[in-house]
N, C-alpha and C positions, 0 to 999 in steps of 0.2 A: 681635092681630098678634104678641104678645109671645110665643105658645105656640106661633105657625105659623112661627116662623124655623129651630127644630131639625131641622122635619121637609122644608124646603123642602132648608136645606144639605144633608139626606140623602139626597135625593133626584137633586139637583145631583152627589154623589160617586159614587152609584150610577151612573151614566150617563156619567162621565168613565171611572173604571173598564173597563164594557164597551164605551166606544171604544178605550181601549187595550188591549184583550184583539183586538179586531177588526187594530187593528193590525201586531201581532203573531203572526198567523196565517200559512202558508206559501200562496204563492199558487199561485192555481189553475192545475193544464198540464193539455194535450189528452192526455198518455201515459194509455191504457186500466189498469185493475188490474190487478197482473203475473199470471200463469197458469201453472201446473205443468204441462208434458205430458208424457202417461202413455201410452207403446206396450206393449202386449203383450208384444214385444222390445225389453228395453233394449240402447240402442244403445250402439256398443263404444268401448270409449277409447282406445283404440290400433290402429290401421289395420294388417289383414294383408298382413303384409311377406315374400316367401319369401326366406328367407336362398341364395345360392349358396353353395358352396363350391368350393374345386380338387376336382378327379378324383382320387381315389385316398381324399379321407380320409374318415372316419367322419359324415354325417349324423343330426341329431338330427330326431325328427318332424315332419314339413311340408316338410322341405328337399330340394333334388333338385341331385344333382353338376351342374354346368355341362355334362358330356359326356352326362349321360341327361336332361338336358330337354326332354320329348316334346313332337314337331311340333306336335303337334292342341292343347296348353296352352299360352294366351296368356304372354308374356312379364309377368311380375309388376310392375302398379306403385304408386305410393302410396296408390291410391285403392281398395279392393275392389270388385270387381266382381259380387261373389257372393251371400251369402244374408243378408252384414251391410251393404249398399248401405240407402240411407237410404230411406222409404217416401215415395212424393209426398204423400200424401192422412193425415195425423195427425189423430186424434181429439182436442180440448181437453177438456180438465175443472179447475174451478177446484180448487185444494187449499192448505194451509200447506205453509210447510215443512219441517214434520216428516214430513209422509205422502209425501215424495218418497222411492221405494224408493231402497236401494241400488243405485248402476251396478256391474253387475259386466260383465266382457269375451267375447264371445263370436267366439272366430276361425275363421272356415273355410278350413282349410290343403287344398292340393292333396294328392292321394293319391299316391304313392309309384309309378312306374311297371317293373312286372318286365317283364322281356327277354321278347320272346313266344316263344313253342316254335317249334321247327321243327314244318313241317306234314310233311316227306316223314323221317322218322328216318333215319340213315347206323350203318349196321351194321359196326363197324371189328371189327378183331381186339386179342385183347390179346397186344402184342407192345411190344418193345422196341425200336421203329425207330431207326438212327442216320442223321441227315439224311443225303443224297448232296452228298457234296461234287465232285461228274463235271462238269465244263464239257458240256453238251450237245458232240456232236458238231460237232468243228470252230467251237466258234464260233456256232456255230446255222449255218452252211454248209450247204448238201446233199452229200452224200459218197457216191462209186461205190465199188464193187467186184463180187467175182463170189467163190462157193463153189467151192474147188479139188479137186482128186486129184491134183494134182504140182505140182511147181514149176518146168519148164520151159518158163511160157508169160510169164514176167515181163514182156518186151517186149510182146506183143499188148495185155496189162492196160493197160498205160503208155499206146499207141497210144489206147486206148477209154477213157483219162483218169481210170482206177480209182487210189482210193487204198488202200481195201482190200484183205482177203483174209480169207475163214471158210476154216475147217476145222471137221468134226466130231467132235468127240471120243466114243468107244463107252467107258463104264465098266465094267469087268467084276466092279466091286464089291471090287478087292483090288489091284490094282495104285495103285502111288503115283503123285502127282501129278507128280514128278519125271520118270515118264517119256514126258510130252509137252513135256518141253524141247526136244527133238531138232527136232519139228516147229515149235515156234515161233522156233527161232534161223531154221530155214531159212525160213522165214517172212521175217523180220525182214531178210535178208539181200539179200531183193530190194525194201527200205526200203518194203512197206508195213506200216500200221496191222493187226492182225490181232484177228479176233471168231470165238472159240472155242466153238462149239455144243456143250454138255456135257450127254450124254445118259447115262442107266443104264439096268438090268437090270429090265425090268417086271416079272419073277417074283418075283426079289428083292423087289422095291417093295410088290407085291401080298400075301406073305408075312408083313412085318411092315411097315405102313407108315410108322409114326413112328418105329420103330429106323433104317430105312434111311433116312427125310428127313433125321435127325440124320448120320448115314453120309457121307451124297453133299454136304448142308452144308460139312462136315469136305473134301473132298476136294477142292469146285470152291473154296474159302477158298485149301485150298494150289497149283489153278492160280493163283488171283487173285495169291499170291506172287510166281510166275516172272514175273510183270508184260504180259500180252496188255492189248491196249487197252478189249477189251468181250469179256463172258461172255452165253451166251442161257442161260438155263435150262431144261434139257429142250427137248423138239421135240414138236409136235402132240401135246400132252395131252388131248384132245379125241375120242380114237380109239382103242378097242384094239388097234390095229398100234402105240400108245407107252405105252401105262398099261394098268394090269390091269383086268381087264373087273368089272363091278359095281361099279365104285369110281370112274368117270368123274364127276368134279364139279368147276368152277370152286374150289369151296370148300378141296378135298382139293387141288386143285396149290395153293394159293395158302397154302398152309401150306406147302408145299414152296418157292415163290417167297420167301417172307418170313424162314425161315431162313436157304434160299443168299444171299438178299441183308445177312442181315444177317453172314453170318462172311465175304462178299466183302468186305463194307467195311472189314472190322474188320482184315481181312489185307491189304487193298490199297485206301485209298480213290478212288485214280484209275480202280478200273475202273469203265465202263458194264456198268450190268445191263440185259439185256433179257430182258422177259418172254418164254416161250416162246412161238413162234406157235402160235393152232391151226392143225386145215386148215380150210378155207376150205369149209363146207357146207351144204347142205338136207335132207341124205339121212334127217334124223332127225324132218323133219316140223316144226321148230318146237320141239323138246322135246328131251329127255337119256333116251339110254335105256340098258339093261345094255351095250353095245356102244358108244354116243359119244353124242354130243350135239352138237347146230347150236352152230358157233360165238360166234354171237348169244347166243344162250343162257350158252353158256361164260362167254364174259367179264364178261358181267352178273353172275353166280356170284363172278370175281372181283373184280370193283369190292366189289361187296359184302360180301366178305371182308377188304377192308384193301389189294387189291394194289397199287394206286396207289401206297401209300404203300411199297412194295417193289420200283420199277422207276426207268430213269431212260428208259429208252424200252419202246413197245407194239410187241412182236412182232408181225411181221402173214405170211404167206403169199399170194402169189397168181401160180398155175403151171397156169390151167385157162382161159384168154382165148384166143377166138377172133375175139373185136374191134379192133380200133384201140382205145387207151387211153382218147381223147374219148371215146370212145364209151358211154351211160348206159340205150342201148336198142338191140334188135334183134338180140341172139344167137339164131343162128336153134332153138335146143333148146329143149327144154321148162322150162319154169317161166322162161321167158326176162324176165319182171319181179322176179328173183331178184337183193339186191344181193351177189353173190357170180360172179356172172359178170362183173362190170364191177368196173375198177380202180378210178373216182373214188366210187361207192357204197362201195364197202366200206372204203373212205379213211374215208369218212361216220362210218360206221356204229361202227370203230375209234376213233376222234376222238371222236365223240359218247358214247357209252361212257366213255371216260378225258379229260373236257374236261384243256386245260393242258398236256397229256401230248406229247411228238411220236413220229411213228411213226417203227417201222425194220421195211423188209422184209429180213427173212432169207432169205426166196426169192422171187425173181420170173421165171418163166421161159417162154417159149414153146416149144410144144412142136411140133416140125415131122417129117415122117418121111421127106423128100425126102434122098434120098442113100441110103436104111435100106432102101427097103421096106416092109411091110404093116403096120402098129400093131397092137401085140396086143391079146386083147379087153379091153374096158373103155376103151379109151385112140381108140377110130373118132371119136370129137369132132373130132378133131383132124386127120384125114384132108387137111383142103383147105387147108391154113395151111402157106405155102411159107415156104422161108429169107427170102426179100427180107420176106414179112412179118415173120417173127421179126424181124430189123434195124431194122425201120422201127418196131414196135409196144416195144419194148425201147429203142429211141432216143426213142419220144415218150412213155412213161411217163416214161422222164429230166428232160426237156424237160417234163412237166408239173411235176414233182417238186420241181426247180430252181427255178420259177416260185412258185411257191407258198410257205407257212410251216407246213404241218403235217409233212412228209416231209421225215427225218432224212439216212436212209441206204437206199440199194437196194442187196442183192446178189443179181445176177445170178447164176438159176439157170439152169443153171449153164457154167462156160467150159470146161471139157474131159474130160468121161465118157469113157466108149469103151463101157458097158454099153448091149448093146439086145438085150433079151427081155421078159419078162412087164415088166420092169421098166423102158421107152425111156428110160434115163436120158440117152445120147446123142443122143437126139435132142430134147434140153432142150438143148443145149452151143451155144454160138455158133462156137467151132471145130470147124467138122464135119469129116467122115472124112477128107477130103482136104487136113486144114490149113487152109483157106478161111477169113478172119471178118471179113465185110462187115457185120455187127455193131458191131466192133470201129470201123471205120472210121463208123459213124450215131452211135455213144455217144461218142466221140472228137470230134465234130463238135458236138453238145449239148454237153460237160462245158467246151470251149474257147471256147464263146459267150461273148459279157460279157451 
């Protein structure tokens, strides 16, 4: 018994011992071994944020102005929506961790959005435009008048509610500007507004053309001094009866339009510029040839040239109706679906051409040969179209004009010719031979309407 008590207490210690080691153990949880997950893409530590900034300042990459943040890119927000969005479906693999890579960031910033091109390119000139500073006519108002040869008929004007008066001026390439003061005092004298049609020398023109643009620039600047209300530049450029033959192009007046306009301003910026009208035509098929070019054509030539931006109104012509003004169909002549036979088409066509723009007819006139006689040739169109019509078609162009918001100004063409041969320019007049203007008395009647 004496040599089994060493070994029993040893055994007794050994077993207290591994209870207290039992003891002292951390107890058991249900939490699974922790697990490293490893994507492909490590995911990013910092969520893509697109910074705005004000309009105007400098952008650093990813950022986009508050004024260029395009429609079709969602509004940016905490959370990315893009190619660093979290993955549903992760693959586990156990690992230490030491083998967890490095996170580095990976952001996917919105791309930068440029201004898209124009699809249609705008062909301007290079020129030196100075804004207009012209109150449109009257106010934006519709405004009458008529083209003169004297100034004895101021009362009839008054009666037919004109505030106007053209005159033509012929340049003969040397004479000063000074000396159409005479005509604009007496102008001024029977208190209307006065729009001075400033034509030159085709030959001259034809001879050296950009000496003489600069020339005649120079010359209608120092009308624009003597202070007329509005200037047209040139007349039917469109035509070799006004510009030299072979050199007919929207392109070439509109270099002439963009000079006169700009030494008008600069000498006078109250005056109205108007472009010069073409005539109003077909005769050329559609197309521009050594001898003139369809209107249509023409002006297209100068849009595209820049003219817009050298007008403050579109010269227009129309002195070849044999319609009521309503009227958009049914002259009884050939090419009668022509918009050159009808007032409100070529309104159209004008307008549509120079959107923004408002028209001014420099000529509008019916042509009648009752009182006269036989129309010379060229001019038989016109055979059945009596005075009451001229009154009644001249009052309701008024009366459409008025109504409306594209038509500036109408000058009636014209109130007192006395000329009738190859040329019936009296029998354009509303005071026919015998003083008569029942005209006067239709357009008097429109212009006094509210």
């Amino acid at each position: 018994m004496a040599h089994r008590t060493p070994t029993i207490r040893l055994l007794l210690i050994t077993v207290m011992i591994a209870l207290l080691a039992a003891c002292n153990a951390p107890a058991p949880t249900s939490e699974p071994t922790a697990v490293v997950m490893i994507t492909s893409t490590p995911f990013p530590t910092d969520p893509n944020v697109v910074t705005l900034t004000p309009a105007g300042e400098a952008t650093a990459t990813g950022e986009l102005p508050m004024t260029e943040l395009p429609s079709e890119v969602p509004f940016p927000t905490d959370t990315p929506t893009d190619a660093g969005t979290l993955p549903t479906d992760i693959p586990a693999a156990t690992a230490t961790a030491s083998e967890v890579p490095a996170m580095t960031s990976t952001v996917t910033t919105l791309p930068t959005v440029a201004p898209a091109a124009s699809e249609t390119p705008t062909i301007t000139a290079t020129i030196n435009l100075t804004p207009s500073k012209t109150p449109i006519v009257e106010n934006n108002a519709f405004a009458l008048g008529a083209h003169v040869f004297g100034f004895g008929h101021f009362d009839k004007m008054r009666q037919a509610g004109m505030t106007w008066l053209k005159l033509q001026i012929r340049w003969d390439g040397s004479s000063p500007a000074s000396a159409v003061q005479s005509q604009l005092t007496s102008a001024r004298n029977g208190g209307f507004k006065v729009l001075l049609s400033v034509v030159g020398d085709l030959n001259q023109l034809g001879a050296d053309r950009a000496g003489y643009i600069t020339r005649f620039a120079t010359y209608v600047a120092g009308i624009a001094a003597l202070g007329p209300d509005a200037i047209e530049v040139w007349n039917e450029p469109n035509i070799d009866r006004e510009w030299p033959r072979g050199q007919i192009s929207g392109g070439n007046y509109a270099q002439m339009l963009i000079e006169s306009y700009n030494a008008i301003k600069a000498a006078n910026p109250a005056v109205m510029v108007i472009s010069g009208a073409p005539a109003p035509t077909g005769y050329f098929g559609g197309r521009c040839a050594a001898e003139g070019c369809d209107d249509n054509i023409f002006i297209t030539q100068m849009q595209q040239a820049g003219a817009a931006n050298a007008m403050d109104c579109v010269g227009m012509h129309y002195n070849d109706g044999i319609v009521p003004p309503d009227r958009t169909s049914g002259d009884p002549r050939g090419s009668s679906d022509h918009y050159s036979r009808y007032f409100k088409t070529l309104i159209a066509l004008y307008a549509g051409v120079f959107p923004g723009k408002p028209v001014c007819f420099t000529e509008l006139g019916y042509l009648t040969s009752q009182g006269y006689g036989a129309l010379p040739a060229g001019f038989e169109w016109a055979a059945n179209t009596t005075i009451q019509n001229q009154a009644e078609w001249q009052a309701g162009a008024a009366r459409i004009a008025k109504a409306g918001t594209q038509v500036r100004l109408i000058i009636v063409w014209n109130l007192d010719a006395v000329r009738y041969d190859s040329d019936p320019m009296a029998g354009y007049a509303i005071i026919r031979k015998d003083g008569s203007c029942i005209a006067c008395a239709a357009l008097g009647a429109v212009m006094s309407s509210s």
